[in-house]
Each structure stands twice: as structure tokens, then as C-alpha cells.
C-alpha positions, 0 to 999 in steps of 0.5 A: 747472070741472075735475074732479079723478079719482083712479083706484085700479087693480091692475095694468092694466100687466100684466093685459090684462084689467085694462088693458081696465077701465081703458081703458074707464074712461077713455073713459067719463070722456072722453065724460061729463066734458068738463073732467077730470084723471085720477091713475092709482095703479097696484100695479104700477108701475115707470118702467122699463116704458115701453113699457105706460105709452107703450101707455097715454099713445097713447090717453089723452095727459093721463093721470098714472100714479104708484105706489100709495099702499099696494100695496107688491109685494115679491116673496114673500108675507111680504115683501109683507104686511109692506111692504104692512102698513107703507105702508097704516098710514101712509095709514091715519094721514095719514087720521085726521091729515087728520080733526083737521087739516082745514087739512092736505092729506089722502091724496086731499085734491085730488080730487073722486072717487075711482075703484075698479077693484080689485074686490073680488076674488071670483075670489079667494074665493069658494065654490069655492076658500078657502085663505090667499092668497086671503082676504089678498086679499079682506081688504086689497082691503076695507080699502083700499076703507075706507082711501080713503073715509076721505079724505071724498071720493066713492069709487065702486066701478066696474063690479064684481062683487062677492060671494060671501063665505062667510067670515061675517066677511069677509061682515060687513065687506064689509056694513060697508065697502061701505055707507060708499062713494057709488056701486057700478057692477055688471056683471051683476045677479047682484051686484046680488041677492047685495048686496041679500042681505047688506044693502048698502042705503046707496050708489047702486047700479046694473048697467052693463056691463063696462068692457073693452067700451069698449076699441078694436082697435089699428087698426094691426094688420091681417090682412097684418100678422099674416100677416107676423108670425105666418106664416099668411094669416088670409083663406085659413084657419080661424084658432082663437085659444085662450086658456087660464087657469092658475086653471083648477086650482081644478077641474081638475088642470093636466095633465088641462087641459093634455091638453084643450087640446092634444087641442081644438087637434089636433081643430081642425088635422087635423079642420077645417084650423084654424091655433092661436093661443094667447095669455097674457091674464095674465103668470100663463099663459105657462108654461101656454101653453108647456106646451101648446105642447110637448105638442100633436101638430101645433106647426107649424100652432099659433103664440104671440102674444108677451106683449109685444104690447099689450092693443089689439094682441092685441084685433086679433088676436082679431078676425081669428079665425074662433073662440076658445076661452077660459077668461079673461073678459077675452080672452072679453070682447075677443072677443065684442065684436069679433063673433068666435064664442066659446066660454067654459071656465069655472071660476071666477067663474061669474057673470062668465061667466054674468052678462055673456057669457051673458046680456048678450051672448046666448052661454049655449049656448057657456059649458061649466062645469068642475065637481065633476061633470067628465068628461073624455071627456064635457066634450072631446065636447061642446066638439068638438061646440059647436066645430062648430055655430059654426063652422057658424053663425058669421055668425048668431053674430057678427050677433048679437054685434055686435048685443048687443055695441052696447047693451053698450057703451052700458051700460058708457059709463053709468059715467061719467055715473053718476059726473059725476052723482054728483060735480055733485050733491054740489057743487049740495049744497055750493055749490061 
């Protein structure tokens, strides 16, 4: 029997992080569910973007990509709330149609599951930071979850974090909607306390791992290969990737972070000897990458890695750092499961970081929060120490990554049999 996967995703073709979720994804499902097809719905999909879709097919040949069926992407915010309002109404209808007209072919009516990588967005509304944009995102993200389950089929919400609500009424339709799915995959436990909080009781729920831990390298990419590329021979020098995050402005203004940064990577140059890397894990980081760029004291011995350069590839030049330094989960997640020595600046999503990075993968030490309680002078002090005693320690530290990262990623491969397990009882309670 084939089993039939519809996968809802945001915008893997973009964000490499997202990209890695799905990639992970895919593979969970290639090594639990030997006779499947997999429909990637994608927000942002465009046939003109070939060269992700290429990137994506390279790995995963048999994978059909088509557009989303109600995330509609406009441009400007009220044009896309009412091209969005306009497409999932429709879903909605074609739904509730597919209820009374059984005979009839719903949204979703040939597949056995139906897959949620969209989250639920608690980067985006969350304790602290509230604002529009942000509880537009929370709501829609809900309602698209319900709109789905109205298709009858398995939906599963994959390896998530989910929560904090402080809206209450956001918190009672994330009770409401979320007790309506079949599965919740967690990546860390501290989701797991919060949906037992607001009393998520109904669906299977289980932490796992994320899902990017599952992503490979791109073995093509190898050191002579990056120091043709870039300039600088990864094996005679200290190699310092860093990666900085635009939403870092929820806590800390943009020049202030802007000045961190540039001050960390002259540090590392004239101190240590290091060559920069600064790579744009999301398309929302290049200008920021720019902008250190052309503040930083010593732009010879820094480079950028181009955003056009795949999610695999990046990964790879990850790995031939000697330290990174990030403030984007994702790029911390490529990088810890390649062993390379981390340290995390974090100011959001603070149980991503401490959840997974922290205690899955054993870096607490090297995980420096930006607070309410941030000082400037303090925070560059401590992060030049940290620096240094992994830099010094770095084989211990990478031992012991790669050591944690192994159990990891056998956590993450649990998302598929949890969702084989999930589609093959159903049909045992079926008779299919």
C-alpha cells in the first residue's frame, strides 16, 4: 500500500531553516514509510524559483511541490490579509461542501495524512513581544490548522514548539483547535508542560527532536572549495562563522546589535587571527548582514556567504568553522550537529534555544540571553570570554556534540514512525 502525505509548509524555499525542517521531514518519512507519496503545499512558491525547487528535487526526486492552497502572498500587508481571507474562505467552503457531499472530492480527499510544518508561531507572539502583525500570524496559523482537520483526514503537527499564548483568546482557540488534530511531535519538553497547562489533552502527544537535525551537508562542498570561493584556507586559520538575526530588535535597538556584532568580529580578527563568515540564514537578515559589514574595522579578513547559496551548502560551510556565533536557532542547529563549537544570542524563543541546544544538545554554558536586564559593556565582556574557553576547549566541545547530537537525531527519525504508526492504526480501525 502507498501511503498518501500532504505536507503544509511556510516557506522552506526561502528560509533555510524551514527548508531544513522539511528536509528532515522527508527523510524521517523515507526511512519509516518505505511506499509513500509526499505533496509539498508551499506559501511561497513560485515556478520561477528553479534553482530551490532543483536544490530540494536533488535529495528527494519523487517530491510534488504545488502552491498552497490558501496562503496567498501579496506584497503589502492588507493586500495579503484580503487575498488570504478570499483563498482560505474558499478552502473553508469546499470543506464543509466535502462534509454533505461525501461522493464529492474534498480539499485534501486523497490523502491519508496530512502534515503541519507551519508551527504555531511563537516566535511571533509570545511573552515578549505583542504587536498586530504578529497576533495576524498567530490567528491564521490556528485557523489554517482547523481548516485542514476539516478535511477528516490525520493531521499532525510535527515537530513543534508551541506556546506561549498570553492573549487568552488566542490561548482558548489554540485549546480548542489543537484538540481537534491526531498527533503533536514536540521538540523540547517545555511545550509539552505548557499544552498540558492549558489543557491539550486529546491528541497523542510526544517530544522528539527537531526536524533540521536530519538535514545533511552538501558533500560537494569541501574546504578547497570554499577557499577558492571565499579567499581564505580554512586549514591554516581560525574560521569564525556568524550569523546574526534581524528580530533580534525585539530586545535590543539595531545599531546597539549592529555595534555588538561588528566589535565581536574585530575581537575575534585582531585578537585571535580569526577570518569572519557572516551568513543571512533568512532573506530577513541580509541588509543586517550588510550593515555589519560596512561598520566593522577590519572587512578584509571578513567575508559573506551569498544567499543564493543552498541550505545544504551553507550547512557545509558551517562546518569548516573552528566557532559560530549565532542568534538564528536554525544556523545554531545546522551547527551544533556538525560538532562545530557554538555560541547562541538569544532573544527570542527562548525555549527553542534552551529546550533543544541547551539541554538536548548539552550547550547551556554557551547560550547568552538578551534581556530587559541587558548591558552593553557586560553582555560584549562575557561573550569575548565564552569565545575564548571554546575556542580553547573546542575538541572536548565538539566530542561532546557529536555525542549528543547522534541520540538527537535518532529522536528526530521518531517523527515518522510516530506518523506511520499513526496512519496504519487507523486503517487496522477502518478495515482499509
Amino acid at each position: 500500500m502507498t501511503l498518501k502525505v500532504a505536507i503544509l509548509d511556510t516557506n522552506a524555499l526561502e528560509n533555510k531553516g524551514s527548508y531544513g525542517r522539511l528536509v528532515g521531514l522527508l527523510r524521517a518519512l523515507d526511512v519509516s514509510l518505505p511506499h509513500h507519496e509526499v505533496t509539498v503545499y508551499h506559501r511561497y512558491y513560485d515556478v520561477t524559483k528553479k534553482e530551490r525547487i532543483e536544490d530540494l528535487k536533488k535529495y528527494h526526486p519523487n517530491v510534488k511541490i504545488k502552491r498552497h492552497p490558501w496562503y496567498n502572498e501579496k506584497g503589502s500587508l492588507i493586500a495579503t490579509t484580503l487575498a488570504y481571507t478570499t483563498s482560505f474562505s474558499a478552502c473553508l467552503l469546499k470543506q464543509v461542501y466535502g462534509k454533505f457531499r461525501p461522493e464529492k472530492t474534498t480539499l485534501f480527499g486523497d490523502f491519508d495524512v496530512i502534515i503541519d510544518l507551519n508551527l504555531i508561531e511563537p516566535d511571533r507572539f509570545n511573552d515578549k513581544k505583542i504587536d498586530p502583525v504578529n497576533v495576524f500570524g498567530q490567528l491564521f496559523a490556528l485557523l489554517s490548522i482547523w481548516n485542514a482537520s476539516l478535511s477528516d483526514k490525520e493531521v499532525v503537527i510535527c515537530s513543534a514548539t508551541i506556546g506561549p499564548y498570553k492573549n487568552p483568546v488566542l490561548r482558548s482557540l489554540a485549546r480548542r483547535i489543537l484538540n481537534n488534530v491526531s498527533l503533536i511531535s514536540l521538540r523540547e519538553e517545555f511545550s509539552r508542560d505548557y499544552l498540558e497547562s492549558i489543557e491539550v489533552k486529546k491528541p497523542k502527544i510526544q517530544v522528539t527532536a527537531d526536524l533540521a537535525f536530519l538535514m545533511e551537508s552538501d558533500n560537494d562542498v569541501d574546504p578547497a572549495k570554499v577557499s577558492e570561493v571565499f579567499d581564505v584556507d580554512a586549514d591554516s586559520t581560525t574560521v569564525v562563522g556568524i550569523c546574526p538575526a534581524a528580530m533580534m530588535n525585539s530586545m535590543l535597538p539595531e545599531d546597539e546589535y549592529i555595534r555588538l556584532i561588528s566589535e565581536v568580529s574585530d575581537f575575534l580578527i585582531e585578537d585571535i587571527g580569526a577570518t569572519i563568515f557572516y551568513i543571512a540564514n533568512t532573506f530577513q537578515d541580509i541588509d543586517l548582514v550588510d550593515k555589519i559589514y560596512r561598520v566593522v574595522d577590519n572587512p578584509q579578513k571578513t567575508r559573506i556567504v551569498p544567499f543564493s547559496a543552498s541550505a545544504t551548502e551553507v550547512k557545509s560551510v558551517i562546518g569548516l568553522c573552528d566557532l559560530f556565533i549565532c542568534s538564528r536557532f536554525h544556523a545554531l542547529v545546522a551547527s551544533t550537529s556538525l560538532g562545530v563549537p557554538s555560541i547562541g544570542l538569544v532573544s527570542y524563543s527562548y525555549n527553542k534555544f534552551h529546550g533543544i541546544i541547551g539541554k538536548m544538545m548539552g550547550q547551556e554554558e554557551y547560550l547568552l540571553d538578551i534581556d530587559q536586564t541587558f548591558e552593553y559593556g557586560a553582555f560584549f565582556n562575557e561573550l569575548r570570554l565564552k569565545s575564548e574557553k571554546i575556542l580553547h576547549d573546542k575538541e572536548s566541545v565538539r566530542a561532546n556534540l557529536l555525542k549528543n547530537c547522534a541520540s538527537t537525531k535518532e529522536q528526530a527519525l521518531v517523527n515518522g514512525y510516530l506518523i506511520r504508526d499513526l496512519v496504519l492504526a487507523n486503517d487496522n480501525a477502518t478495515g482499509d
